[in-house]
PDB file of N, CA, C and O in Angstrom:
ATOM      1  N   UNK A   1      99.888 122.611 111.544  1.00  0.00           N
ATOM      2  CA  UNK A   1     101.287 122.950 111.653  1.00  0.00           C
ATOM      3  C   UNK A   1     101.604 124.061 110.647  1.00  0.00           C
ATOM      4  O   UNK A   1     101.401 123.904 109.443  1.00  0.00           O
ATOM      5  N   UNK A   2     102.068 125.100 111.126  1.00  0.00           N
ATOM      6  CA  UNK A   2     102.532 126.223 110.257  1.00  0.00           C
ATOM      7  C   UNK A   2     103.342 125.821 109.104  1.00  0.00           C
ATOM      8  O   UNK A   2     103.911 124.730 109.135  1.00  0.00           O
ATOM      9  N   UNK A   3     103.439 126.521 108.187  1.00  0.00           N
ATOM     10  CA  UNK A   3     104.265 126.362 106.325  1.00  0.00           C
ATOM     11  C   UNK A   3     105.626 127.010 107.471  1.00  0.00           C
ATOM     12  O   UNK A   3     105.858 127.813 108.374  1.00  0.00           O
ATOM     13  N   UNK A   4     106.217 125.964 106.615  1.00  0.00           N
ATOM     14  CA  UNK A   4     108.135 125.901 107.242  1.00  0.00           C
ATOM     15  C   UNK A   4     108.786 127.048 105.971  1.00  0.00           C
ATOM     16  O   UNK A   4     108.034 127.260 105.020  1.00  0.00           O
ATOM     17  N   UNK A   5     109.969 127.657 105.985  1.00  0.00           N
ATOM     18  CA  UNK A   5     110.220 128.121 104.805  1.00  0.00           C
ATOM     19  C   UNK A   5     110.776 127.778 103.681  1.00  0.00           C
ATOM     20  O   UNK A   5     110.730 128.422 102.633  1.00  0.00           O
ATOM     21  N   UNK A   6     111.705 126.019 103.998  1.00  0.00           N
ATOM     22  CA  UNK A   6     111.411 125.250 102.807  1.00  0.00           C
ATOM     23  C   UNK A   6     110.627 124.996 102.093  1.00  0.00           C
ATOM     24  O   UNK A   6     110.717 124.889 100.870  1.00  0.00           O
ATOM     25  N   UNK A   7     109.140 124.771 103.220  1.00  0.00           N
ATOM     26  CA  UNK A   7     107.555 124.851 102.032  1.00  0.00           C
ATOM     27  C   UNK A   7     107.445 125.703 101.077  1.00  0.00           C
ATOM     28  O   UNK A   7     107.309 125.484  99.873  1.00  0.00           O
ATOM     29  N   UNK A   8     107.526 126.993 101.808  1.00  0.00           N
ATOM     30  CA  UNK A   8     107.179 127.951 101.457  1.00  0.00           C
ATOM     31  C   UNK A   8     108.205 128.603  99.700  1.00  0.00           C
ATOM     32  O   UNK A   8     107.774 129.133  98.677  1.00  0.00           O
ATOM     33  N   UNK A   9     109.599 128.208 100.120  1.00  0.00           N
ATOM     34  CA  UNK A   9     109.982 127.993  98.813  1.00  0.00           C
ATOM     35  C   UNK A   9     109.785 127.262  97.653  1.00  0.00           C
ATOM     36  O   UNK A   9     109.761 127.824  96.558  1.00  0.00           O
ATOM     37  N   UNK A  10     109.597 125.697  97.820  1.00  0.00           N
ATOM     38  CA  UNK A  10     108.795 124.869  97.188  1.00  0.00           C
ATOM     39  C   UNK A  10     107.906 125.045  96.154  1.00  0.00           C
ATOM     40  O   UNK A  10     107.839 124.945  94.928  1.00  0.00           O
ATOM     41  N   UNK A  11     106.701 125.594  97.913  1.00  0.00           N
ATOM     42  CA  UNK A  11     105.446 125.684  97.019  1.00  0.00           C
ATOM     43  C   UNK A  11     105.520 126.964  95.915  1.00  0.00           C
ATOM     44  O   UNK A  11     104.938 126.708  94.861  1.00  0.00           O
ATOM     45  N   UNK A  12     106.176 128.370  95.996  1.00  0.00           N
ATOM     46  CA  UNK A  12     106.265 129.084  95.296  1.00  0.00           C
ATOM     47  C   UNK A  12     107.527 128.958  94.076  1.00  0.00           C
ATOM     48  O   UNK A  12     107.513 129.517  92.979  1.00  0.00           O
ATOM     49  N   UNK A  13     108.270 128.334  94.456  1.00  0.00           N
ATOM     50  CA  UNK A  13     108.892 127.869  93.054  1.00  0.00           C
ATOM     51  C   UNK A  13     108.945 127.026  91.944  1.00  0.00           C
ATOM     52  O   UNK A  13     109.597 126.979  90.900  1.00  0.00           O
ATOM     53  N   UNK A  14     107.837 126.204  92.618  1.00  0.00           N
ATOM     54  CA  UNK A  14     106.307 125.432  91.499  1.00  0.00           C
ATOM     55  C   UNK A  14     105.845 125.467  90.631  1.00  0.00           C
ATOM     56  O   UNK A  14     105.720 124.830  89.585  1.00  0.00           O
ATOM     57  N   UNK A  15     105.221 127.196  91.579  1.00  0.00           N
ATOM     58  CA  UNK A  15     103.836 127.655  90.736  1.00  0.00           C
ATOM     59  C   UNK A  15     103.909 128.361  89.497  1.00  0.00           C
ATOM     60  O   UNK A  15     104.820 128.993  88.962  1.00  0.00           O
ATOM     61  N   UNK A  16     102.371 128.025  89.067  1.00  0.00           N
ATOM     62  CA  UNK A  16     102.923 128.592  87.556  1.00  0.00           C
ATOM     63  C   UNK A  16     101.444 129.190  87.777  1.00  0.00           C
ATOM     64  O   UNK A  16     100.642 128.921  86.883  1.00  0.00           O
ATOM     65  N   UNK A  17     100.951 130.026  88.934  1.00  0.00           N
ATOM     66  CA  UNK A  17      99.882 131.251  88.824  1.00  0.00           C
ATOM     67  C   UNK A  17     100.605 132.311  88.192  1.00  0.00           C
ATOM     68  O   UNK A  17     101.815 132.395  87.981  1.00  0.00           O
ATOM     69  N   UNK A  18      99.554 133.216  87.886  1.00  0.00           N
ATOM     70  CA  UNK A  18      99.902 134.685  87.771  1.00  0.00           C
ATOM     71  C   UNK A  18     100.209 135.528  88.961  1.00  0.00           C
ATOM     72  O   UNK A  18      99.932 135.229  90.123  1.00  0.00           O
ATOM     73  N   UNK A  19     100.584 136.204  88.709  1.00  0.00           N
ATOM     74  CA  UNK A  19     101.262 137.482  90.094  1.00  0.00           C
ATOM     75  C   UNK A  19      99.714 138.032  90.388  1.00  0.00           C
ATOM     76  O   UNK A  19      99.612 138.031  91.615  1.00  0.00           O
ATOM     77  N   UNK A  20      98.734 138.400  89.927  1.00  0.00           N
ATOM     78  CA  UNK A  20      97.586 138.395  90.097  1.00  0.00           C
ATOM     79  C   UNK A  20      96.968 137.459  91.237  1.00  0.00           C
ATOM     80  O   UNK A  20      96.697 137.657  92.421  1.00  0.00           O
ATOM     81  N   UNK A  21      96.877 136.545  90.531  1.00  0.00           N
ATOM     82  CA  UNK A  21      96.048 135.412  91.164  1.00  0.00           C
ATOM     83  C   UNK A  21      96.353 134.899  92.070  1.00  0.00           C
ATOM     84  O   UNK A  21      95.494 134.396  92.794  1.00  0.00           O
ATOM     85  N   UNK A  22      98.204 134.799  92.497  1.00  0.00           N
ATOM     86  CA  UNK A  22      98.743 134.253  93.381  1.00  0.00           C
ATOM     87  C   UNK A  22      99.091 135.516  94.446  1.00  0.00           C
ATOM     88  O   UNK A  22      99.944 135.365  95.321  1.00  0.00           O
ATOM     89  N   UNK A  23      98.611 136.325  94.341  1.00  0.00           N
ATOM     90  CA  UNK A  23      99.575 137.614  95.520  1.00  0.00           C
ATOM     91  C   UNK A  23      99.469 137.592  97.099  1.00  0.00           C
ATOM     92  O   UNK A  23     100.313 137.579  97.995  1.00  0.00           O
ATOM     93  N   UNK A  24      97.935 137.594  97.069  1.00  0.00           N
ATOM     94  CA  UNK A  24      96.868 137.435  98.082  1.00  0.00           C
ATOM     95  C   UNK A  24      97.771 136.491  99.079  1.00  0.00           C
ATOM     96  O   UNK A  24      98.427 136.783 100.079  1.00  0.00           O
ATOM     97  N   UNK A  25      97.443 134.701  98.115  1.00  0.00           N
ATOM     98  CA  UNK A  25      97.760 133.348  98.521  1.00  0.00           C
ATOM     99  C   UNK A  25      99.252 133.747  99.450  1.00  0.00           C
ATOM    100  O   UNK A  25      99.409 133.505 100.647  1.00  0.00           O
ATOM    101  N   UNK A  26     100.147 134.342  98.630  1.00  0.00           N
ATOM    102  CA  UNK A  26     101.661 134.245  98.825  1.00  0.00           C
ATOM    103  C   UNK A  26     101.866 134.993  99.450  1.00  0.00           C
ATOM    104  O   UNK A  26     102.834 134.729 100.163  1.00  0.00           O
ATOM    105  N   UNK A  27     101.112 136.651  99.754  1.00  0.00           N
ATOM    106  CA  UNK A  27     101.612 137.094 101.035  1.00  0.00           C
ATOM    107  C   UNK A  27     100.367 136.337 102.497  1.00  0.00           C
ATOM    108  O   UNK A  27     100.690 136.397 103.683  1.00  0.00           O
ATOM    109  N   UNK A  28      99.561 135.953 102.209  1.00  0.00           N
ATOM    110  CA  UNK A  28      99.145 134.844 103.627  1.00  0.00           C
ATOM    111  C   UNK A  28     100.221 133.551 104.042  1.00  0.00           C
ATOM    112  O   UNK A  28     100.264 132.975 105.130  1.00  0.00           O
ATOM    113  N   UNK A  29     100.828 133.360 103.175  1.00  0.00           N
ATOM    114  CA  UNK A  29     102.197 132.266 103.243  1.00  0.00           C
ATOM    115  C   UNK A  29     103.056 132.589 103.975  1.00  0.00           C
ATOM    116  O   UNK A  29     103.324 131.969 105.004  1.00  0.00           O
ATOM    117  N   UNK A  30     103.987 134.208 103.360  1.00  0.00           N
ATOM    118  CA  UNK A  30     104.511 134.463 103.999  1.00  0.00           C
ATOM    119  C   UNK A  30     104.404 134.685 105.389  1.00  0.00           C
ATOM    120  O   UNK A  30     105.203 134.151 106.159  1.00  0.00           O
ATOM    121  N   UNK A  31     103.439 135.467 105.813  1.00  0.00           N
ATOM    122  CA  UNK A  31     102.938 135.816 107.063  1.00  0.00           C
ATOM    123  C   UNK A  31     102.993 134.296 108.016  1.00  0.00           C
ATOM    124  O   UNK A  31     103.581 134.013 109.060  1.00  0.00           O
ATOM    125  N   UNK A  32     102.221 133.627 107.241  1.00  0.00           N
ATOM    126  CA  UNK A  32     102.356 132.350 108.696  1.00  0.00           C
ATOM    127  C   UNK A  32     103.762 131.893 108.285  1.00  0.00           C
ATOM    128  O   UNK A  32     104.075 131.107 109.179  1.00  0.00           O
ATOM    129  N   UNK A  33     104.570 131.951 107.589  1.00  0.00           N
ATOM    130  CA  UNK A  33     105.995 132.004 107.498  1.00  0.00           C
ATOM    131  C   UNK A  33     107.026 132.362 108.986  1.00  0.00           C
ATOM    132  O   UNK A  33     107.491 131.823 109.990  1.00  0.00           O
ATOM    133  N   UNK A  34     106.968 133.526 108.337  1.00  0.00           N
ATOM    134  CA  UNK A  34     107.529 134.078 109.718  1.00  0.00           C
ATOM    135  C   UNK A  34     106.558 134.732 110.957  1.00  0.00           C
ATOM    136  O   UNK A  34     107.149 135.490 111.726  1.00  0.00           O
ATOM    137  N   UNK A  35     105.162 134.501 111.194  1.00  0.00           N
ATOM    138  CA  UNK A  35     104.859 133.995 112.055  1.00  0.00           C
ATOM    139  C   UNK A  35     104.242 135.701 112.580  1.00  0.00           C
ATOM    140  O   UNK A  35     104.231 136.200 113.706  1.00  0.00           O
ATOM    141  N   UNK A  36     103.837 136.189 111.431  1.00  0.00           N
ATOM    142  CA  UNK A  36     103.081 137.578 111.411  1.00  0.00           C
ATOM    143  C   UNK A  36     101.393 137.174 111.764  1.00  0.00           C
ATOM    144  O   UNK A  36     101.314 135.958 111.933  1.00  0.00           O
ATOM    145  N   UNK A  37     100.348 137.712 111.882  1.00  0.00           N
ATOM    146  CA  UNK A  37      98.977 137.449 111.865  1.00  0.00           C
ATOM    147  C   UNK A  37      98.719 137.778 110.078  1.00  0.00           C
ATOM    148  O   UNK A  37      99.356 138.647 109.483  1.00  0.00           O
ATOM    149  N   UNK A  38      97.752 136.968 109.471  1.00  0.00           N
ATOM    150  CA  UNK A  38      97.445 137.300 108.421  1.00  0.00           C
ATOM    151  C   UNK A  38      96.678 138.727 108.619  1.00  0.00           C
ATOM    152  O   UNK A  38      96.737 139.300 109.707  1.00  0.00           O
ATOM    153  N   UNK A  39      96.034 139.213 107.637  1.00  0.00           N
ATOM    154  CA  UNK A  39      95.306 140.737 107.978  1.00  0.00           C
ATOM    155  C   UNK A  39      93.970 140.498 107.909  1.00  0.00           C
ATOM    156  O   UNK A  39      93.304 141.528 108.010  1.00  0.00           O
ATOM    157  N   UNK A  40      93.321 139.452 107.766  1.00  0.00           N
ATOM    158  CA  UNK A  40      91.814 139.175 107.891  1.00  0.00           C
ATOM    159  C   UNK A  40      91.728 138.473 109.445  1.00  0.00           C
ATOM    160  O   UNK A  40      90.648 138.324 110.017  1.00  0.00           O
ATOM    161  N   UNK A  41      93.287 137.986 110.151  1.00  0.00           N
ATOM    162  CA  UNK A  41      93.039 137.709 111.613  1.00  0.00           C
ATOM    163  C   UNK A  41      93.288 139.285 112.582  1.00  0.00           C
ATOM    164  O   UNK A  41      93.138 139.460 113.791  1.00  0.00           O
ATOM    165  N   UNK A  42      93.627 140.065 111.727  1.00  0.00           N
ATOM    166  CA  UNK A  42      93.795 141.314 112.976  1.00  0.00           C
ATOM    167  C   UNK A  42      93.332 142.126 112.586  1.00  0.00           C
ATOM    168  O   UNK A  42      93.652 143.183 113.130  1.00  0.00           O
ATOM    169  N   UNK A  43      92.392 142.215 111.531  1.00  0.00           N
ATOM    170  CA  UNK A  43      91.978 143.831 111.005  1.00  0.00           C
ATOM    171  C   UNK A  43      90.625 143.485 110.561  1.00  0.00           C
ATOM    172  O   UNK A  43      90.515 143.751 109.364  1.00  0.00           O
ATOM    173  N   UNK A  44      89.868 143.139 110.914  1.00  0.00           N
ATOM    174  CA  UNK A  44      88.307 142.637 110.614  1.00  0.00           C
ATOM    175  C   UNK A  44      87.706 143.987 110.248  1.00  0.00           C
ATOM    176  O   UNK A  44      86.495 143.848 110.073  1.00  0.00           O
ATOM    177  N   UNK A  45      88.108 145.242 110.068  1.00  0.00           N
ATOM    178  CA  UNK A  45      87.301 146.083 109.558  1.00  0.00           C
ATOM    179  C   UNK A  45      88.188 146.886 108.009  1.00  0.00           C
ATOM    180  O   UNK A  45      88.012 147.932 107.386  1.00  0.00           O
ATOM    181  N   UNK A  46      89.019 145.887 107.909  1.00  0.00           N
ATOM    182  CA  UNK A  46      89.944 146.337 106.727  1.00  0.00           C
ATOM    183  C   UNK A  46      90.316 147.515 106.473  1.00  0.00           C
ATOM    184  O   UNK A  46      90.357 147.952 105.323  1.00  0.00           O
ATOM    185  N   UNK A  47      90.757 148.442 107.898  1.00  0.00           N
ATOM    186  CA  UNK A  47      90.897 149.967 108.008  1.00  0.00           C
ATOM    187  C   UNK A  47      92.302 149.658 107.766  1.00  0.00           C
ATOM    188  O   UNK A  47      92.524 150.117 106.646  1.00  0.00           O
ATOM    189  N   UNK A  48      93.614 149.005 108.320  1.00  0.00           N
ATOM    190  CA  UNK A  48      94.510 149.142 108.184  1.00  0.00           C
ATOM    191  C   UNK A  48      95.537 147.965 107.866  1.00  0.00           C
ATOM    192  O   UNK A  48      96.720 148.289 107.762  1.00  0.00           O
ATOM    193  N   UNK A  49      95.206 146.699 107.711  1.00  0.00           N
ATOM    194  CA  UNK A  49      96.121 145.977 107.229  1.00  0.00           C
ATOM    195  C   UNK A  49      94.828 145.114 106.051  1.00  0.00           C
ATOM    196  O   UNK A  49      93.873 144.476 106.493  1.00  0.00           O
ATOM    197  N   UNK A  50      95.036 145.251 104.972  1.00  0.00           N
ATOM    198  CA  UNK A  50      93.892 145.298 103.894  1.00  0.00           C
ATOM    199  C   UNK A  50      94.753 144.778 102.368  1.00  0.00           C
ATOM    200  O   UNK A  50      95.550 145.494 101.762  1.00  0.00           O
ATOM    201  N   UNK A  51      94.399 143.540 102.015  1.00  0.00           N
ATOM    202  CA  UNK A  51      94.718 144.204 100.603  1.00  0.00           C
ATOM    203  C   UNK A  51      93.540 144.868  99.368  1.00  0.00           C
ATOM    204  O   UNK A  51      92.315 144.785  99.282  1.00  0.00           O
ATOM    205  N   UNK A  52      94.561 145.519  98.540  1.00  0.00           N
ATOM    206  CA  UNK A  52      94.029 146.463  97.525  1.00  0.00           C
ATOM    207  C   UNK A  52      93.114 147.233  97.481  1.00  0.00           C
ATOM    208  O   UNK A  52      92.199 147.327  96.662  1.00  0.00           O
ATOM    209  N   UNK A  53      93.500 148.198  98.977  1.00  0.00           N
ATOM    210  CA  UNK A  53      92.664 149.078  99.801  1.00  0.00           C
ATOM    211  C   UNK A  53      92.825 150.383  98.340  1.00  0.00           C
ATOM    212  O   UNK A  53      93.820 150.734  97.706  1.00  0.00           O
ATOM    213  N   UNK A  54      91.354 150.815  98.243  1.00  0.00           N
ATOM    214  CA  UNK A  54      91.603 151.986  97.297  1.00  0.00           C
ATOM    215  C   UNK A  54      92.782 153.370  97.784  1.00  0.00           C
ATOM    216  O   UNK A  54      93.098 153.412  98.973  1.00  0.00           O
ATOM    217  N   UNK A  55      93.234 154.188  97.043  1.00  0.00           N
ATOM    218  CA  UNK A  55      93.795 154.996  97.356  1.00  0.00           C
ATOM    219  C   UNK A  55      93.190 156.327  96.450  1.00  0.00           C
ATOM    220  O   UNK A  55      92.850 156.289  95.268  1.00  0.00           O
ATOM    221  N   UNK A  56      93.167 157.309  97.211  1.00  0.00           N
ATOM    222  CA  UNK A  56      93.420 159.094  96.520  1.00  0.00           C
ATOM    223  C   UNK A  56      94.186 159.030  95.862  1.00  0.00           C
ATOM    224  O   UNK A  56      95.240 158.443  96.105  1.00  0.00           O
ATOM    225  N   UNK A  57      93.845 159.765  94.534  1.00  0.00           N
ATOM    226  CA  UNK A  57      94.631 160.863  93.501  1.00  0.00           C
ATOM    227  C   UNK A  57      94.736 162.025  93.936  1.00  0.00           C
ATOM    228  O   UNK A  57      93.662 162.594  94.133  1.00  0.00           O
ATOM    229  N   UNK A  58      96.016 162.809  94.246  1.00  0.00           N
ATOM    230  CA  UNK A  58      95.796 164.505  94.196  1.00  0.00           C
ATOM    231  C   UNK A  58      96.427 165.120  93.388  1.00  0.00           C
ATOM    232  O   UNK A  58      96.858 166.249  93.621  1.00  0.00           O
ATOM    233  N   UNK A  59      96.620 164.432  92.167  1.00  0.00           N
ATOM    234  CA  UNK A  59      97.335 165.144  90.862  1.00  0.00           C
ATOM    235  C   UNK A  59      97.974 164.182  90.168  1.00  0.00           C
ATOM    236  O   UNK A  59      97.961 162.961  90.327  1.00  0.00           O
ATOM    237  N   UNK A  60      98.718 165.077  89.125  1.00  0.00           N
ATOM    238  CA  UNK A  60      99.305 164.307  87.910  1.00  0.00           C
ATOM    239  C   UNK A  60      99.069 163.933  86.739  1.00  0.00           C
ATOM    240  O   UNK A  60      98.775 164.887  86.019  1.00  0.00           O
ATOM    241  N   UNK A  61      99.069 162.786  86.140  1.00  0.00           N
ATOM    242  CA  UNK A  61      98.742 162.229  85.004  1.00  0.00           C
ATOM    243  C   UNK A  61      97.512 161.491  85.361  1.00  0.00           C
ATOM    244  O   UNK A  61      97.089 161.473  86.517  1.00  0.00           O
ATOM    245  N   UNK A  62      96.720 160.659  84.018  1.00  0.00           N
ATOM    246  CA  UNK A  62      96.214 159.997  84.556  1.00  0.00           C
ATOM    247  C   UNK A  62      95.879 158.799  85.193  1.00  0.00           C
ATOM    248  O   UNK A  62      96.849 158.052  85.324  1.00  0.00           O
ATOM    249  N   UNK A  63      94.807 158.365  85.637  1.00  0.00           N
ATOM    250  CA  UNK A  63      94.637 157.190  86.709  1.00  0.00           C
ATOM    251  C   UNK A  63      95.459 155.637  86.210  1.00  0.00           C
ATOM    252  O   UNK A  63      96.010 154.737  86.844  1.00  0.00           O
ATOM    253  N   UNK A  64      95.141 155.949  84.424  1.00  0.00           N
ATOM    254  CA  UNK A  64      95.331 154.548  83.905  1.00  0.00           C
ATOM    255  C   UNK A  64      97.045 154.569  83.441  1.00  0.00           C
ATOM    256  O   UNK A  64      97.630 153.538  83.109  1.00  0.00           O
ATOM    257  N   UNK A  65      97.529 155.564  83.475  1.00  0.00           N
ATOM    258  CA  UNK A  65      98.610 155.665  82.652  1.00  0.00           C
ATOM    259  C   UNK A  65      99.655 155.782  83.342  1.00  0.00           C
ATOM    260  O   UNK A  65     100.751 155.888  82.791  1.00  0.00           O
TER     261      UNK A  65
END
């Protein structure tokens, strides 16, 4: 049975992860939330719905700063 969005408040107003550790978890929540496909059910080659897909620099400051 899909996470209702009372769960879904619940379980995230609980938790005591890091924004790190929990991001992943909490946007797969959301998604079966309102009833999106997670992105490992529609994108099996992680071209376009991916998390922490690298990105290009084409200027600026630097990477870390």
């Amino acid at each position: 049975m899909p996470m209702n969005v009372h769960e879904f408040i619940w379980k995230w107003s609980h938790s005591a992860l890091t924004e790190r550790s929990a991001s992943q978890q909490h946007f797969a929540d959301l998604c079966e939330v309102v009833g999106h496909p997670k992105p490992a059910d529609v994108d099996l080659t992680g071209d376009d719905f991916i998390f922490e897909k690298g990105a290009a620099k084409y200027g600026g400051g630097s990477a870390s700063g």
